[in-house]
C-alpha positions as CSV (number, residue, x, y, z in Angstrom):
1,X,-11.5,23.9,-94.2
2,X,-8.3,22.0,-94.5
3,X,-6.3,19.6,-92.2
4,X,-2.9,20.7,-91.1
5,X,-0.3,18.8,-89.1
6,X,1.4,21.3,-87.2
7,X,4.6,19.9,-85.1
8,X,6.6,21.6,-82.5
9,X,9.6,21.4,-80.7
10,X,8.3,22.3,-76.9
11,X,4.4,23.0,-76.5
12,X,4.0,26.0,-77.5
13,X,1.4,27.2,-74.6
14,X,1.9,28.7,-72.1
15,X,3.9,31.0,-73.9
16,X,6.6,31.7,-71.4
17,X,9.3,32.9,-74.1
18,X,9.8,34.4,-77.3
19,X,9.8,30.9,-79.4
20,X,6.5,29.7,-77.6
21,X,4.9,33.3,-78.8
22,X,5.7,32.9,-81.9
23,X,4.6,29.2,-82.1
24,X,1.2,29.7,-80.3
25,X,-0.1,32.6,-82.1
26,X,1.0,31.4,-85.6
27,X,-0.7,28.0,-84.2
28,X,-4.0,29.8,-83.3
29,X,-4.1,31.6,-86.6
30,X,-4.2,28.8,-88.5
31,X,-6.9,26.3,-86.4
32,X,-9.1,29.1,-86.6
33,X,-9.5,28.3,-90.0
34,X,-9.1,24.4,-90.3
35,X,-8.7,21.8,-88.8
36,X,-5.1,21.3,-86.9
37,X,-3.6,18.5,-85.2
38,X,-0.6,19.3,-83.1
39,X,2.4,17.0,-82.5
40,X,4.3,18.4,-80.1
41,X,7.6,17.6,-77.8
42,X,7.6,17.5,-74.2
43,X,10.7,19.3,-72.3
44,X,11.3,19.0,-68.6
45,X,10.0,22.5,-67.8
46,X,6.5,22.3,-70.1
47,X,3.4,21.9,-68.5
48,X,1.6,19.3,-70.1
49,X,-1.4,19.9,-68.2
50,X,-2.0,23.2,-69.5
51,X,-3.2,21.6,-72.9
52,X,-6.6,20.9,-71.0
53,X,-6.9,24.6,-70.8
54,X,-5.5,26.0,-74.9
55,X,-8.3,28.4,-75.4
56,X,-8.2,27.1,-79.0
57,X,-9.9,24.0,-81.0
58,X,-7.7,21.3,-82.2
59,X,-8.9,18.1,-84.0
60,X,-5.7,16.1,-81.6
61,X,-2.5,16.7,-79.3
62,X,0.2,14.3,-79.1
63,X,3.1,15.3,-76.7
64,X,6.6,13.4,-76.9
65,X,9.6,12.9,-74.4
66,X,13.1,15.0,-75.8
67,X,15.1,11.4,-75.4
68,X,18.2,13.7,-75.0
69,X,16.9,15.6,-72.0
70,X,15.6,12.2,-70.6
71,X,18.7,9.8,-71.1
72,X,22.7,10.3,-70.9
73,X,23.0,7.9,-73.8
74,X,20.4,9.4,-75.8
75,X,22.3,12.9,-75.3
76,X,25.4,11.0,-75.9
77,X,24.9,9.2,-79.0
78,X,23.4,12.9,-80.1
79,X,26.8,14.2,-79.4
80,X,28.5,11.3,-81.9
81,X,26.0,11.6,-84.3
82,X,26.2,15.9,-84.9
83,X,30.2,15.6,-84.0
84,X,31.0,13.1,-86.4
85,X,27.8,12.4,-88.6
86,X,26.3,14.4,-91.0
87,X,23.0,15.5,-88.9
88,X,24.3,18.9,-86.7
89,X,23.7,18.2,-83.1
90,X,20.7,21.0,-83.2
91,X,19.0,18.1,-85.2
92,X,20.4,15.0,-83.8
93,X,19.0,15.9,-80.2
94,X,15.6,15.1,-81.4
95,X,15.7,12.5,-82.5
96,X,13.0,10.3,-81.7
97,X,11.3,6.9,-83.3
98,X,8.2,7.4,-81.9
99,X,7.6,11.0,-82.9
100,X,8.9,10.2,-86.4
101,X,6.1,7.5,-86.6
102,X,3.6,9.4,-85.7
103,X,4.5,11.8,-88.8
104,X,4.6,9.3,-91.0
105,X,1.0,7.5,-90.0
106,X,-1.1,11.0,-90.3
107,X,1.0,13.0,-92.9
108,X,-0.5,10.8,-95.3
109,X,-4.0,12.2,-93.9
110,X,-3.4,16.0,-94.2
111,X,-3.5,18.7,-96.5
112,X,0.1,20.7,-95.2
113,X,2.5,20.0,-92.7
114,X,4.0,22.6,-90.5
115,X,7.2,22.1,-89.6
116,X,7.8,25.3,-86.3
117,X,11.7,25.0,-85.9
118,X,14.6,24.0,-88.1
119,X,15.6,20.5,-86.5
120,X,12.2,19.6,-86.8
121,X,13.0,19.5,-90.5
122,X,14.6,15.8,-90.1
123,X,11.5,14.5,-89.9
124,X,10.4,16.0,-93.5
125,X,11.7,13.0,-95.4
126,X,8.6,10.9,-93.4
127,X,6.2,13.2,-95.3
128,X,5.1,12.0,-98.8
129,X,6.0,14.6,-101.5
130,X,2.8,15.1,-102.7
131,X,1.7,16.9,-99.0
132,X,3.3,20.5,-98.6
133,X,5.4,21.3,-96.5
134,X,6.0,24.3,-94.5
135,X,8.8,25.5,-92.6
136,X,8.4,28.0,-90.2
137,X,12.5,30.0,-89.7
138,X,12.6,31.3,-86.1
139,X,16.1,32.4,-87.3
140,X,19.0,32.2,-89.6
141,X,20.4,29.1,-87.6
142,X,23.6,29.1,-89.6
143,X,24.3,32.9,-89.3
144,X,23.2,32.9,-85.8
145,X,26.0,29.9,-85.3
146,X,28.9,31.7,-86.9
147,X,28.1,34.9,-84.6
148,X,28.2,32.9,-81.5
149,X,31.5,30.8,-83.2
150,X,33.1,34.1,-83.1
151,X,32.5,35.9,-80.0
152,X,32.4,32.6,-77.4
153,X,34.9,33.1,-74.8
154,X,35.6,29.5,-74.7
155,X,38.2,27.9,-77.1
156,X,36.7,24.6,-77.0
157,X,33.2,25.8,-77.7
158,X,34.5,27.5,-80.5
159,X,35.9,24.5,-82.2
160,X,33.1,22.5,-82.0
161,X,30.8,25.4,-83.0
162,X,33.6,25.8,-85.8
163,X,32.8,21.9,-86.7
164,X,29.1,22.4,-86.4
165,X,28.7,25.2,-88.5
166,X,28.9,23.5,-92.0
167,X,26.6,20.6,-90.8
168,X,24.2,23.6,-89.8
169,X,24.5,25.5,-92.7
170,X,24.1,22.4,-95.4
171,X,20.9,20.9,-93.9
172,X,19.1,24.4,-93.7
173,X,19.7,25.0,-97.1
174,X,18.2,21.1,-97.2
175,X,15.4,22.2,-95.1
176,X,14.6,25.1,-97.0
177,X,14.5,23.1,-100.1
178,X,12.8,20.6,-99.1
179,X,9.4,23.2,-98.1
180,X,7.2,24.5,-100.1
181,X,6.5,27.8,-98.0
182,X,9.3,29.3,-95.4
183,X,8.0,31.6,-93.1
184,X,10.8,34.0,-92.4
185,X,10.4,36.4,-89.2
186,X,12.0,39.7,-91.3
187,X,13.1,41.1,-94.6
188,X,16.7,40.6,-93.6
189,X,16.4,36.9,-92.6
190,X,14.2,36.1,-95.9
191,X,17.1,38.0,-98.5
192,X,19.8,35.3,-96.2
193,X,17.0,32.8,-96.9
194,X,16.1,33.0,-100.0
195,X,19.2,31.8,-101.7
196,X,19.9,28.6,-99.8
197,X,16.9,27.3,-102.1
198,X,16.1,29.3,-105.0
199,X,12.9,29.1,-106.2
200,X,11.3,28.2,-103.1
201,X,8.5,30.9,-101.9
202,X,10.0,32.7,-98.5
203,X,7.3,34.5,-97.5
204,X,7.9,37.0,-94.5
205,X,5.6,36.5,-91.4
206,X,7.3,38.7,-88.4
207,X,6.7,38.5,-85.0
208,X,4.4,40.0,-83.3
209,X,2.9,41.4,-79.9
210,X,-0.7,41.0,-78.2
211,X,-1.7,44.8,-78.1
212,X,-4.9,44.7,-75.6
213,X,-2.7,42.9,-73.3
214,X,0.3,44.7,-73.3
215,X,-0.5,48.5,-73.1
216,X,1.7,51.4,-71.6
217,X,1.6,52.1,-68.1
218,X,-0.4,55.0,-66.2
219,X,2.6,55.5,-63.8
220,X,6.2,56.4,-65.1
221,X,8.9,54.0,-63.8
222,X,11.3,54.1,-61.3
223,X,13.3,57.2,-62.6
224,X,17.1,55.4,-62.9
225,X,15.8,51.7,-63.2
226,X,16.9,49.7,-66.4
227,X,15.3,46.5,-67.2
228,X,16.1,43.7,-69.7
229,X,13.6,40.6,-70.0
230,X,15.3,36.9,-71.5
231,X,16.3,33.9,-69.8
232,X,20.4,33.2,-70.1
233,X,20.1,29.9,-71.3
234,X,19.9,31.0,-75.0
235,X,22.9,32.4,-75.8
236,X,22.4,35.8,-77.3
237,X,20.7,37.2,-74.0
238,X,23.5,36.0,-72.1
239,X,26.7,37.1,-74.4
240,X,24.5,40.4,-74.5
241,X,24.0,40.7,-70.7
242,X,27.3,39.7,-69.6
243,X,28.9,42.4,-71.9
244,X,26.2,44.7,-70.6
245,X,27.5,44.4,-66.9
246,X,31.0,43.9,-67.7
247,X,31.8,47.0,-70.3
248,X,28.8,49.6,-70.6
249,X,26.9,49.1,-66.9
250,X,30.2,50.6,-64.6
251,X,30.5,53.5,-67.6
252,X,27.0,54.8,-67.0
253,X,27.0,54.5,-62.4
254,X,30.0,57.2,-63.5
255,X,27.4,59.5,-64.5
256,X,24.6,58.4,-62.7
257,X,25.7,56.4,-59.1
258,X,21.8,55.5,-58.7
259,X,21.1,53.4,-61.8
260,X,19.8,50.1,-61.2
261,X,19.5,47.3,-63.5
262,X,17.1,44.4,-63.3
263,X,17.6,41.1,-65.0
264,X,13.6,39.0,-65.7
265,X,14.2,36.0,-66.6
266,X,15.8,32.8,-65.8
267,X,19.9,33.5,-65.1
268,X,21.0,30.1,-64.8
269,X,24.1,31.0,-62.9
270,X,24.8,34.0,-64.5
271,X,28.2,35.6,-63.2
272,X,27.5,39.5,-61.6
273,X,31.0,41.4,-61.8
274,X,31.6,42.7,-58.0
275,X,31.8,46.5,-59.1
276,X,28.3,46.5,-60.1
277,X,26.4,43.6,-58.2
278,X,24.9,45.5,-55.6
279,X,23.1,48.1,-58.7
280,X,22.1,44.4,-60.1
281,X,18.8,42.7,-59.5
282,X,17.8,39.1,-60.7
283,X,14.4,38.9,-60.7
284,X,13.9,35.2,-62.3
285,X,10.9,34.0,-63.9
286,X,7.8,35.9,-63.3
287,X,4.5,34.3,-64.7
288,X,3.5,38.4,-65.8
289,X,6.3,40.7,-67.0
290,X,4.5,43.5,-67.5
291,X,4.7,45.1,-63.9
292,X,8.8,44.4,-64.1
293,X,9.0,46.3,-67.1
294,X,6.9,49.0,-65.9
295,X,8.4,49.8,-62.9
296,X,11.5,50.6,-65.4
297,X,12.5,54.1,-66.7
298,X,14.4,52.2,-69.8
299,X,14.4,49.0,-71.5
300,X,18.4,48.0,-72.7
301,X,18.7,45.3,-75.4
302,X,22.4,45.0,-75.4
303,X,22.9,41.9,-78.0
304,X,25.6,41.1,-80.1
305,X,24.0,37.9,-81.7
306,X,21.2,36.5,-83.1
307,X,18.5,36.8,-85.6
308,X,14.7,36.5,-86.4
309,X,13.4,39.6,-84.9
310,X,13.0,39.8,-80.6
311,X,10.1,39.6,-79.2
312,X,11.2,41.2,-76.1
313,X,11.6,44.3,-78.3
314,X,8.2,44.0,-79.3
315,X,6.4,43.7,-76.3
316,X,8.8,46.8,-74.8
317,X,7.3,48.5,-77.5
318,X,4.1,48.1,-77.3
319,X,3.9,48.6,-73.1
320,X,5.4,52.1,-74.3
321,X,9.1,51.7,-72.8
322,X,12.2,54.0,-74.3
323,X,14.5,51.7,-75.6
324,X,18.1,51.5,-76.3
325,X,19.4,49.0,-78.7
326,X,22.4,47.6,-80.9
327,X,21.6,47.4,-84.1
328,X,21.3,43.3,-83.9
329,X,19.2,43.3,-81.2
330,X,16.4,45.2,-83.2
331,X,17.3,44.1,-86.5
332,X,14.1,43.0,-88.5
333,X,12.1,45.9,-86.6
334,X,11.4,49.2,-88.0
335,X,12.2,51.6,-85.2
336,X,14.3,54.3,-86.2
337,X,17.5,56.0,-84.0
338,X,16.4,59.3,-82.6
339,X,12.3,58.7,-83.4
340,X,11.2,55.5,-81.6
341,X,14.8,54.2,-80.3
342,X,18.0,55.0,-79.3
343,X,20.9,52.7,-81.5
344,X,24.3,52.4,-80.0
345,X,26.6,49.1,-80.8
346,X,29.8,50.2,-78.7
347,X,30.0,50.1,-74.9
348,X,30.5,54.0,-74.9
349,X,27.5,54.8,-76.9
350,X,25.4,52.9,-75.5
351,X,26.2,54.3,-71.9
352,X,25.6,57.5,-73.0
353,X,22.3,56.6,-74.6
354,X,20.9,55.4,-71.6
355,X,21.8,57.9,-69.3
356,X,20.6,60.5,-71.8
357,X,17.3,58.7,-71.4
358,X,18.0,58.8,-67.2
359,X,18.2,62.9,-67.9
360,X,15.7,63.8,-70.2
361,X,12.0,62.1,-69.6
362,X,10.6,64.5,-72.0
363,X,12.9,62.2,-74.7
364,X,11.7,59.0,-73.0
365,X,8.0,59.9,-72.9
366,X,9.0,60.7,-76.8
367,X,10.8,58.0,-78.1
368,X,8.3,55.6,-75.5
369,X,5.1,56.8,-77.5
370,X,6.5,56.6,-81.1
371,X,7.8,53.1,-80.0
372,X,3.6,52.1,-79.0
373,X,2.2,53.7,-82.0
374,X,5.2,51.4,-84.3
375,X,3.9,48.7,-82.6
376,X,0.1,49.3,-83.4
377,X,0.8,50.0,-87.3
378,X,3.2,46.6,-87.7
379,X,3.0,44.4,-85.3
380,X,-0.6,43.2,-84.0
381,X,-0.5,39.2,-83.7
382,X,-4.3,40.0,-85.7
383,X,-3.3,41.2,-89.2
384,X,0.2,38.6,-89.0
385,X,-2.0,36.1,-88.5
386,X,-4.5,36.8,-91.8
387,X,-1.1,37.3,-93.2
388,X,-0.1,33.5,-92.6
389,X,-3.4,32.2,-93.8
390,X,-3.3,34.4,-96.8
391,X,0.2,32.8,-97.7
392,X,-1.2,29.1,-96.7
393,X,-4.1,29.7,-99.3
394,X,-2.2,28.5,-102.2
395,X,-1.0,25.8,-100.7
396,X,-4.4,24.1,-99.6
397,X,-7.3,22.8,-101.6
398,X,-9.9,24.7,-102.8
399,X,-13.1,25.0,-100.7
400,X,-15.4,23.1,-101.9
401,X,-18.5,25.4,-103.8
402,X,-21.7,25.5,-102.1
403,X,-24.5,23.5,-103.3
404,X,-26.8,24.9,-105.2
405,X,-30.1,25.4,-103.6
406,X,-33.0,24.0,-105.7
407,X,-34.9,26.7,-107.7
408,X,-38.3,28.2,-106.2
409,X,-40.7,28.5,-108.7
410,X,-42.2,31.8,-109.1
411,X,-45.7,32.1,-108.5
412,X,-46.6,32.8,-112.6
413,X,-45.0,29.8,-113.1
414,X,-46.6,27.7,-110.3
415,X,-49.6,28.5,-111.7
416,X,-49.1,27.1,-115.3
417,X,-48.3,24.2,-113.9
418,X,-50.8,23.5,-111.6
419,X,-53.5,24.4,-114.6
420,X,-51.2,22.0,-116.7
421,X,-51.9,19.6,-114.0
422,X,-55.5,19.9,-113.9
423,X,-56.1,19.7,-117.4
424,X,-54.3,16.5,-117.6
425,X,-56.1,15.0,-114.6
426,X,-59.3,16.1,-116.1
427,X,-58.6,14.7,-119.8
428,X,-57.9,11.0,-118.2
429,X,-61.4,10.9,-116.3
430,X,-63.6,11.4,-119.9
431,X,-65.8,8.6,-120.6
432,X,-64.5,7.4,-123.6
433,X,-67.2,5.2,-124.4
């Protein structure tokens, strides 16, 4: 059993999003197998009770404060620093003394440090060289950057994104470098991966999806109910949603006047064009998504960013939904157009795929059942998890052998040497004189 520092950027249970999946059940995997101490920040909306009730052993949890969220001068002097430093501001805003302490007082006491998000990577110089490091690649941060660069509406954004994006792309390329192991989440992300630090092992460890508890409904859903599930603070879902509801949404209440679309997850605001708002519904944060997406004849992933591989896509797959995607927003996943998914990338196409789902259930009972049985052959959190400690093993010392148990005599010989024995005792009480 080895000791592993594993350190995370919000705690990663619950799991309430996609990061936090990914984080817990790599997290489990591991202390199931030694012995992990988890360092861990604190953001405003983390429960920090709920580490009482981790259904998992760990040897420690420390939780830390993000300084940014919890001071304007902390967020501003993060500004300064990833404007006009060299640190990108996705590092700078965690920043913190006392969590960089802590690294450097037990690193020195572990076998491998686990580093769950890319500006957690600042904190890799405070680890001495002779402890692996890990890096765990929730994305292609610098690709992901130059996407969202591109397609913001804002012209201000897009200069300082514009500013940003050589920081970015420089210090993962450090990051990677600097790690021992990077765990990229697809075969696309690990070939973008793999030659920001060449002869570094990038071993691929996608997500995945908890299969007992997400299981296809008995009931179909509501006939011309779409459904999409991912808060709009990250800003994929919303660029995806918003051009969604602005271009394909009115193109398909053409040809079908009673489709509905329901938004789970946080929408911070999001705007609803008037033509379609009253076929919109925001549900907002449910603690169980499962009954939202059932009640749903067809799960839409309309993005135009990101990377990794989407967990939402996952888990629509395994509750046995028909899906219709772009080709980013399932990238990393093997579902195939026309077997387990429909793939459209313009407004038009997509449109028409959904409302050819609308028409036809025998296609969505179809696509919905090849898109379980994907998910049962690739993507059970079980077998990705023996996966990460398979790719951990080289990295950890040896197990120690088991003593050797002292030899039992068998009975032949146990009775040589008992007759041995009682020849010698009876030699030393002869009479010698």
């Amino acid at each position: 059993m080895a000791r592993i520092l594993f350190v995370t950027s919000r705690l990663p249970f619950p799991p309430k999003e996609g990061h936090q999946l990914r984080s817990w059940h790599l997290l489990r995997a591991l202390a199931s197998q030694h012995e992990v101490i988890l360092l861990s920040f604190l953001r405003r909306d983390d429960d920090a009770s709920a580490i009482a009730s981790m259904p998992v052993r760990l040897a420690g949890v420390e939780t830390f404060p993000i300084e940014s969220e919890q001071s304007r001068l902390a967020l501003l002097m993060a500004l300064l620093r990833g404007s006009f430093g060299a640190e990108p501001f996705v590092a700078a805003k965690y920043a913190s003394q006392a969590m960089r302490a802590r690294i450097a007082a037990l690193a020195g006491t572990v076998d491998a440090v686990h580093f769950d998000m890319l500006p957690l990577m600042r904190y890799a110089d405070a680890v001495p060289a002779s402890v692996p490091v890990v890096y765990n690649a929730h994305n292609v941060e610098h690709q992901l950057l130059d996407t969202r660069m591109r397609i913001h509406p804002n012209r201000l954004a897009r200069l300082f994104l514009r500013r940003q994006l050589p920081l970015l792309r420089a210090f993962e390329r450090d990051a990677c470098r600097r790690a021992r192991l990077v765990l990229a989440c697809s075969g696309t992300d690990a070939q973008l991966l793999r030659p920001l630090a060449p002869g570094v092992r990038v071993a691929i460890v996608p997500n995945g999806v908890d299969l007992e508890a997400n299981v296809p409904a008995r009931a179909p859903g509501s006939r011309a109910r779409l459904v999409f599930v991912g808060q709009m603070g990250w800003f994929p879902n919303r660029d995806g949603v918003e051009w969604f509801l602005r271009e394909v949404f009115p193109r398909i209440l053409i040809m079908r006047p009673d489709a509905e679309f329901m938004l789970v997850g946080k929408h911070d605001g999001l705007p609803i064009p008037a033509d379609v708002a009253s076929h919109v519904t925001l549900a907002g944060f449910v603690p169980d998504l499962r009954p939202a997406v059932h009640s749903a004849s067809v799960y839409v992933v309309p993005l135009r960013a990101g990377s990794g591989t989407r967990l939402k896509v996952l888990e629509a797959m395994a509750l046995g939904k028909a899906i219709v995607t772009t080709t980013i927003g399932s990238e990393g996943i093997v579902l195939r157009h026309g077997q387990s998914a429909l793939y459209a990338d313009d407004a038009a196409g997509f449109a028409d795929a959904v409302v050819s789902l609308l028409e036809s259930p025998a296609l969505r009972e179809r696509l919905a059942g090849a898109a379980r049985s994907c998910a049962e052959r690739h993507y059970g959190w079980q077998s990705i998890g023996s996966d990460l400690l398979a790719f951990y093993e080289p990295l950890l010392p040896a197990p120690a052998p088991p003593t050797p148990a002292a030899a039992t005599p068998k009975p032949a010989r146990l009775a040589r040497r008992k007759s041995r024995a009682r020849r010698r005792q009876a030699a030393h009480s002869i009479d010698p004189g």
